[in-house]
Backbone bond lengths (Angstrom), bond angles and torsions (degrees), N, CA, C in turn:
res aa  C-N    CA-C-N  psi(-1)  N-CA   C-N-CA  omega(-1)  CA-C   N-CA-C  phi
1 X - - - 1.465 - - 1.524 110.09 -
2 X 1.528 117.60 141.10 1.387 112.03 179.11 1.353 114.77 -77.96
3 X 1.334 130.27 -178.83 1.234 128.66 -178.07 1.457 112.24 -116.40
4 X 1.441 111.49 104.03 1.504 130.43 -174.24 1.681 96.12 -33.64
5 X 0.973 155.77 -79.12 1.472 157.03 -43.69 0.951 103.58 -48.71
6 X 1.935 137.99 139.44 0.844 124.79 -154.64 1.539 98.32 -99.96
7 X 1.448 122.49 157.54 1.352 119.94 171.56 1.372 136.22 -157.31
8 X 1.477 150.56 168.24 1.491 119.23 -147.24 1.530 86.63 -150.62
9 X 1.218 103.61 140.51 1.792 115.23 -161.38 1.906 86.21 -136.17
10 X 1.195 92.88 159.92 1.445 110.59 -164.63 1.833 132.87 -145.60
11 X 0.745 132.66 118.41 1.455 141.32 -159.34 1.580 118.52 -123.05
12 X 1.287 124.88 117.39 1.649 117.00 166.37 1.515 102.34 -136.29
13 X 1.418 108.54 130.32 1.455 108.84 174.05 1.807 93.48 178.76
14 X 1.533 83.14 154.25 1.728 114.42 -133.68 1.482 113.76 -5.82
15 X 1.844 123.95 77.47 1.143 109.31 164.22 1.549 95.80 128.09
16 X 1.396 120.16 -76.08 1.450 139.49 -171.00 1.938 107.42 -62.01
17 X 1.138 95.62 130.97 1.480 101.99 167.97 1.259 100.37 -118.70
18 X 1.129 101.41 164.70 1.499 93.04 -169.78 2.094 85.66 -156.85
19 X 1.541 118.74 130.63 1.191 121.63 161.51 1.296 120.90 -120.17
20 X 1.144 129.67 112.13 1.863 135.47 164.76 1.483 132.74 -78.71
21 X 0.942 109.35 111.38 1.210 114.33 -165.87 1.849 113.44 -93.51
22 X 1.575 119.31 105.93 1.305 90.00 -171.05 1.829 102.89 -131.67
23 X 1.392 101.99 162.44 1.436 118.56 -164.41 1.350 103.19 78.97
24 X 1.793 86.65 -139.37 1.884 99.86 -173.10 1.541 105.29 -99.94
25 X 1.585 109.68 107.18 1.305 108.76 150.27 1.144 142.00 -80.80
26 X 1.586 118.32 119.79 1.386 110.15 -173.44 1.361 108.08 -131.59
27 X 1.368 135.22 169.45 1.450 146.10 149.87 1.225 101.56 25.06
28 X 1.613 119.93 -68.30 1.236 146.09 -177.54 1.454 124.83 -9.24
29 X 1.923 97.04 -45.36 1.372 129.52 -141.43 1.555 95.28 -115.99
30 X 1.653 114.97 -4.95 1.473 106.99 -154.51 1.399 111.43 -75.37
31 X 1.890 107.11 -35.63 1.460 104.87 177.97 1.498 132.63 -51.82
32 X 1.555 98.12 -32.14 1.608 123.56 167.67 1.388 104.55 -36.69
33 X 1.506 93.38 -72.70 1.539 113.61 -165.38 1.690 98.50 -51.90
34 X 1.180 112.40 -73.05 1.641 118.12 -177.10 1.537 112.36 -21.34
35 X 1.875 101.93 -56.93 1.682 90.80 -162.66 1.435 98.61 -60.23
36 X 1.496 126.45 -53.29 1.435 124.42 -174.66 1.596 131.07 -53.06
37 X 1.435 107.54 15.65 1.424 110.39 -168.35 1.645 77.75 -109.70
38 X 1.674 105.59 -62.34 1.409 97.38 -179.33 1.959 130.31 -40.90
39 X 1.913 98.25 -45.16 1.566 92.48 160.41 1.490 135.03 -53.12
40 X 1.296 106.37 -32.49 1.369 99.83 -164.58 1.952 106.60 -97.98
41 X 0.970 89.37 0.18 1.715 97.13 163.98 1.638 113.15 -89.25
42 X 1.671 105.10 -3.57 1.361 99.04 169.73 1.553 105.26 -137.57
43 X 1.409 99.86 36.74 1.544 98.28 178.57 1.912 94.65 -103.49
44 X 1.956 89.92 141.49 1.550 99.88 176.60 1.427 93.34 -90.32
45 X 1.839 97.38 153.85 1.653 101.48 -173.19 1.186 131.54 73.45
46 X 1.167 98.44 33.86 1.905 96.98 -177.42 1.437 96.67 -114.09
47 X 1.377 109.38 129.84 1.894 123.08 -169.29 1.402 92.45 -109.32
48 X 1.609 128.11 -55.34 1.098 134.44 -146.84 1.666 147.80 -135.86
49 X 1.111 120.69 39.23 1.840 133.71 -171.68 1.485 120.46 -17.66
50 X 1.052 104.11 82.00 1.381 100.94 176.31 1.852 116.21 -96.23
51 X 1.205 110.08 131.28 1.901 100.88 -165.53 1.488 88.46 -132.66
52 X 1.327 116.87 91.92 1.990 132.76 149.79 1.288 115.67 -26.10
53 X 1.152 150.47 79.51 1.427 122.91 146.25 1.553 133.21 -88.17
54 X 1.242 105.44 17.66 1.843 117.65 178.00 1.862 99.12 -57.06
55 X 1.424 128.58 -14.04 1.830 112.61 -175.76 1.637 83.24 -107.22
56 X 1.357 141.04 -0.59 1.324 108.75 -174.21 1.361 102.48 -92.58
57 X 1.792 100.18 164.15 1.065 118.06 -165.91 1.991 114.12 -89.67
58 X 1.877 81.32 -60.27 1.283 96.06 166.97 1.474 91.88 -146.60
59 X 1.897 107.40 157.55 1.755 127.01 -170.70 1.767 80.94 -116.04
60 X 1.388 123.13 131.38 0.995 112.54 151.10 1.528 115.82 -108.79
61 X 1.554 115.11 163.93 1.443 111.42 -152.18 1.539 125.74 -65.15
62 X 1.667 115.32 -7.24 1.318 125.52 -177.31 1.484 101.71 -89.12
63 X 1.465 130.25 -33.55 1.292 112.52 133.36 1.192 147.92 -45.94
64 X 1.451 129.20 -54.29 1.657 126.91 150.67 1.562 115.37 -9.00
65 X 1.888 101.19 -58.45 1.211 99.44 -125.32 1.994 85.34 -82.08
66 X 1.875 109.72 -10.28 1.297 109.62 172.58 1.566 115.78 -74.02
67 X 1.602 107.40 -33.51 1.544 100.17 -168.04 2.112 104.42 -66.46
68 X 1.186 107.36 -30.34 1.357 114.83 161.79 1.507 122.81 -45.48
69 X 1.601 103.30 -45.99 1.716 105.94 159.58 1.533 120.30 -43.19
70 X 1.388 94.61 -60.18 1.552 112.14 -162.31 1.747 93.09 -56.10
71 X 1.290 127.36 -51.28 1.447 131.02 177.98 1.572 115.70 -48.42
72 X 1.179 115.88 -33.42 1.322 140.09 -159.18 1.750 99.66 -86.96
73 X 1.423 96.25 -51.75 1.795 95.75 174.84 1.519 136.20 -63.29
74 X 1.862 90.68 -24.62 1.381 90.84 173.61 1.709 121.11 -101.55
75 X 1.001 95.70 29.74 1.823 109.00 -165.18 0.956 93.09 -51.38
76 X 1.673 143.02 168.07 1.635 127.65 140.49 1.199 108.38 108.33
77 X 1.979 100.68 -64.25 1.242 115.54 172.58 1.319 144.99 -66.73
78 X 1.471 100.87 -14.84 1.505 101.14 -174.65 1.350 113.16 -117.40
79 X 1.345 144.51 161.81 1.474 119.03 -163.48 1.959 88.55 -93.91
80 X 1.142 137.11 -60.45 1.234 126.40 -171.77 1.709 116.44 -87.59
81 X 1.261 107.77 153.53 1.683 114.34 -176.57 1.550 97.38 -44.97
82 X 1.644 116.97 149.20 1.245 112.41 137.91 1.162 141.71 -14.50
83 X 1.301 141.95 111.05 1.760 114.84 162.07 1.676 112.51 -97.81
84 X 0.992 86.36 164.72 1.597 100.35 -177.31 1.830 106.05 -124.00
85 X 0.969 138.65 139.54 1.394 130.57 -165.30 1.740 86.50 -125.03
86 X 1.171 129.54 140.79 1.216 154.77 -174.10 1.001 131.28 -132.08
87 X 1.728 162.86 97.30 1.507 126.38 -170.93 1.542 103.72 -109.61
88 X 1.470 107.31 -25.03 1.839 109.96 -177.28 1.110 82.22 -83.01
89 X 1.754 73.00 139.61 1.709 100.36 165.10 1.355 110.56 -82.67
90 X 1.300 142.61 -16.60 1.260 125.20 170.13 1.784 115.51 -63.04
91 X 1.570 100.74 -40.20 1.328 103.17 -174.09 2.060 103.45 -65.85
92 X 1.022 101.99 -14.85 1.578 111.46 -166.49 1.634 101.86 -73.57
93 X 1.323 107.97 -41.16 1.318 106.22 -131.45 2.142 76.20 -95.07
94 X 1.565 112.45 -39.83 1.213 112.77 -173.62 1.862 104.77 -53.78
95 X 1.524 122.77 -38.18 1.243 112.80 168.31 1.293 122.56 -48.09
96 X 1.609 105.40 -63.87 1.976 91.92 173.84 1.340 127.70 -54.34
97 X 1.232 110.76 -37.67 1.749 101.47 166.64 1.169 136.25 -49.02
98 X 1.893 104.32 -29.75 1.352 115.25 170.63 1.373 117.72 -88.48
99 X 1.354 112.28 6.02 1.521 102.33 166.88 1.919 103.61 95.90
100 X 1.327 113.41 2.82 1.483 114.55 -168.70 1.245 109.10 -61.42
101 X 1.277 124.60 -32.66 1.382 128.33 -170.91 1.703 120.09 -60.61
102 X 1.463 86.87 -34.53 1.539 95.73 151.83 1.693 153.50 -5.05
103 X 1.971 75.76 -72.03 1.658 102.91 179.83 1.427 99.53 -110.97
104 X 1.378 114.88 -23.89 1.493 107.42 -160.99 2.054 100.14 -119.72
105 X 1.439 103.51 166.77 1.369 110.97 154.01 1.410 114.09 -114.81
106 X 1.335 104.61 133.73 1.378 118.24 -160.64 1.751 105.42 -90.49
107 X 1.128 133.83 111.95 1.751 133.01 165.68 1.754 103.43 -95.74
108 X 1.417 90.87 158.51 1.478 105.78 150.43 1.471 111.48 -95.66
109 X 0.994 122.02 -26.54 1.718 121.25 -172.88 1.311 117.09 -135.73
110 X 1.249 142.85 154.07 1.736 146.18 -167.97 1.558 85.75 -78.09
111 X 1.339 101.94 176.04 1.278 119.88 163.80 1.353 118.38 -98.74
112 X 2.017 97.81 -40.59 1.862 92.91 144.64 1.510 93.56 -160.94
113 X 1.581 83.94 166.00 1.528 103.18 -161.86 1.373 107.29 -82.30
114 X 1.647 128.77 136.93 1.145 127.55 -168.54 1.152 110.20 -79.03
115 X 1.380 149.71 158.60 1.487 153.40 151.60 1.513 129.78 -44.96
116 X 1.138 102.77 -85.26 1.960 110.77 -176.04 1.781 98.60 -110.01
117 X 1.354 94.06 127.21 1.969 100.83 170.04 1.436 76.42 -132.98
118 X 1.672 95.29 141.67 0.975 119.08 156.22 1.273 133.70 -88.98
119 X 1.363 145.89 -158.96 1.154 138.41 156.93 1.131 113.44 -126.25
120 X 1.801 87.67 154.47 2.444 87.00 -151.54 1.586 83.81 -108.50
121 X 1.417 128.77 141.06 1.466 138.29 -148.89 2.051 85.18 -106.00
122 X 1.457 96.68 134.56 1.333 117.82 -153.25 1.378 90.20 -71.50
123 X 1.184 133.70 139.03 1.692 131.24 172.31 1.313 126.31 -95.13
124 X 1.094 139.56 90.33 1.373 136.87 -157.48 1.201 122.14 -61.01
125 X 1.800 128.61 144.93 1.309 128.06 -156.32 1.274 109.85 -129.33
126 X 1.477 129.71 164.43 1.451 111.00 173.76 1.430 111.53 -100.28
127 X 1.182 148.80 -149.45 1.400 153.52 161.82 1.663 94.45 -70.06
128 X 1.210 126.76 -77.91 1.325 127.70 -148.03 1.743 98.92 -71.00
129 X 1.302 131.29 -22.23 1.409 119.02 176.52 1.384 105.14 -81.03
130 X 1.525 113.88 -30.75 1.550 107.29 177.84 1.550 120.31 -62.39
131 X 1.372 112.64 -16.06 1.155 116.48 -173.55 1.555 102.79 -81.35
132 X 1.147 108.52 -67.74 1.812 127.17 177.85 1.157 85.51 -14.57
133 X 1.563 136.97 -73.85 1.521 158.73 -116.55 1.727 103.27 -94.70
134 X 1.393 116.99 -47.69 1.409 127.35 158.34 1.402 114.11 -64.62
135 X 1.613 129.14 -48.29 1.450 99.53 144.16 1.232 153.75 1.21
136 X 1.531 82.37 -103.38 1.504 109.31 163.51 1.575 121.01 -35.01
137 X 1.222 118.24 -42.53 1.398 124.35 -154.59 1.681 87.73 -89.90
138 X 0.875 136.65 -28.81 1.948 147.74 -157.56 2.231 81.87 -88.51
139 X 1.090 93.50 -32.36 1.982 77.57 -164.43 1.033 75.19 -92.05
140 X 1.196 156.31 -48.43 1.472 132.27 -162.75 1.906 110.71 -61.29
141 X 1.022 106.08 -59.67 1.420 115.82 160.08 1.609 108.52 -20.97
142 X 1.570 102.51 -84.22 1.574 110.71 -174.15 1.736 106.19 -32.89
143 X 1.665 122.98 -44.55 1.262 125.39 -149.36 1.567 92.58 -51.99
144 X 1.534 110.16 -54.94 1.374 132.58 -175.29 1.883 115.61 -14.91
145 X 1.333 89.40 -67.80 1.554 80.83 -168.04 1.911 96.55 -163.57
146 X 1.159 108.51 -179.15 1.369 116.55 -168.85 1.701 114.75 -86.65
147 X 1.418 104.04 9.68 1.487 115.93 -178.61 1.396 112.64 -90.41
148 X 1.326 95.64 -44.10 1.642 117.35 -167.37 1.345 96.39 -82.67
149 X 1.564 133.53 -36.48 1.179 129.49 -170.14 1.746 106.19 -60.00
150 X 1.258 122.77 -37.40 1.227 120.32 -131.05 1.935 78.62 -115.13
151 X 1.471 106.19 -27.32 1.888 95.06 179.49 1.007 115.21 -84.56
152 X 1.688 115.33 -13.56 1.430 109.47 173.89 1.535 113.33 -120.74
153 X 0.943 140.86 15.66 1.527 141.50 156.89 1.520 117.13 -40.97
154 X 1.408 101.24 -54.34 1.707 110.16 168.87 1.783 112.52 -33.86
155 X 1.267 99.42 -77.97 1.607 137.71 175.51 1.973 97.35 -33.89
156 X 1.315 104.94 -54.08 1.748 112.45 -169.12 1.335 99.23 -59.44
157 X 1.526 114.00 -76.62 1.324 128.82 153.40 1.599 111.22 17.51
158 X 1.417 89.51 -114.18 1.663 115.70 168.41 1.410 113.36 -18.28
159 X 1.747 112.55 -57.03 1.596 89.37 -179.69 1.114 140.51 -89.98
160 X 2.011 93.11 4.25 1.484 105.31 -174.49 1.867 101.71 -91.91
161 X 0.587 82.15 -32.87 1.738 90.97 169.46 1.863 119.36 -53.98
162 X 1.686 108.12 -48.44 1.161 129.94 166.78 1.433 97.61 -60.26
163 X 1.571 135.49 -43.08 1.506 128.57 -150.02 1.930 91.16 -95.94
164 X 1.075 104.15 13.82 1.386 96.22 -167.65 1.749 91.81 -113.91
165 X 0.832 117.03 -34.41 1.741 126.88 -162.33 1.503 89.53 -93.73
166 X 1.337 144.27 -38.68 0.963 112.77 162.46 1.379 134.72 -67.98
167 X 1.234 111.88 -25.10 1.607 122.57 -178.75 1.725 107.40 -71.91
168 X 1.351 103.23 -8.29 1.649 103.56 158.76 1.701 103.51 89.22
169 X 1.395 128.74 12.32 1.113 152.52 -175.67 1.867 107.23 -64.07
């Protein structure tokens, strides 16, 4: 099997942002994701969130639980929900379980296809911020709905417990 690497390409023009997510996103990708939740909660002119996942391979959930950030930052700000564009049904079906529908509206197809995405340059993390960040991303998750609460409590747990023993507590 080849190796997806996962990676996140990016688009703004008049209004529409637009993020793509392609291959395997994982953990890896979260700082990416993070700074850009924080930008676009301070971007002027933002009408519209659009988040691609038709090139990913697989989303793993410490990603989810960031692209939920990124949804989360522009609340307020944007006049319509996020969309999220989807075409696998596995990837489809794992959003409603997680409660995505929530924050986001879910498509199989754009309404139109954007032009030039760039690619957003991967930001490197250490062990202990990656953790914070998988955290973080697991309570955001939990906030979601009573599915996520109860599959990832274990997972929260564990690393908050771990984040505690290292801090020498």
């Amino acid at each position: 099997m080849i190796n997806h690497e996962g990676r996140l390409k990016a688009a703004f023009d008049s209004g529409v942002f637009v993020l793509k997510l392609c291959g395997d996103v994982r953990l890896t990708l979260c700082a990416t994701l993070d700074r850009q939740a924080r930008q676009l909660a301070e971007t002027p002119g933002l009408e519209t969130l659009i988040i691609d996942l038709r090139d990913t391979t697989n989303v793993d959930s410490t990603a989810l639980g960031f692209l939920a950030k990124v949804a989360m930052a522009v609340q307020g700000r944007v006049t319509e929900r996020p969309t999220i564009i989807a075409d696998n049904p596995d990837v489809r079906r794992m959003l409603d379980v997680m409660g995505f529908s929530r924050i986001f509206t879910l498509v199989e197809t754009p309404i139109t296809e954007t032009r030039e995405l760039c690619d957003l340059p991967e930001i490197p993390t250490d062990v202990e911020e990656t953790r914070q960040r998988v955290l973080e991303a697991h309570r955001i998750l939990m906030r979601l709905n009573e599915h996520n609460r109860e599959e990832f409590q274990p997972l929260v747990e564990m690393l908050e417990a771990q984040e505690a023993a290292s801090h020498g507590h």
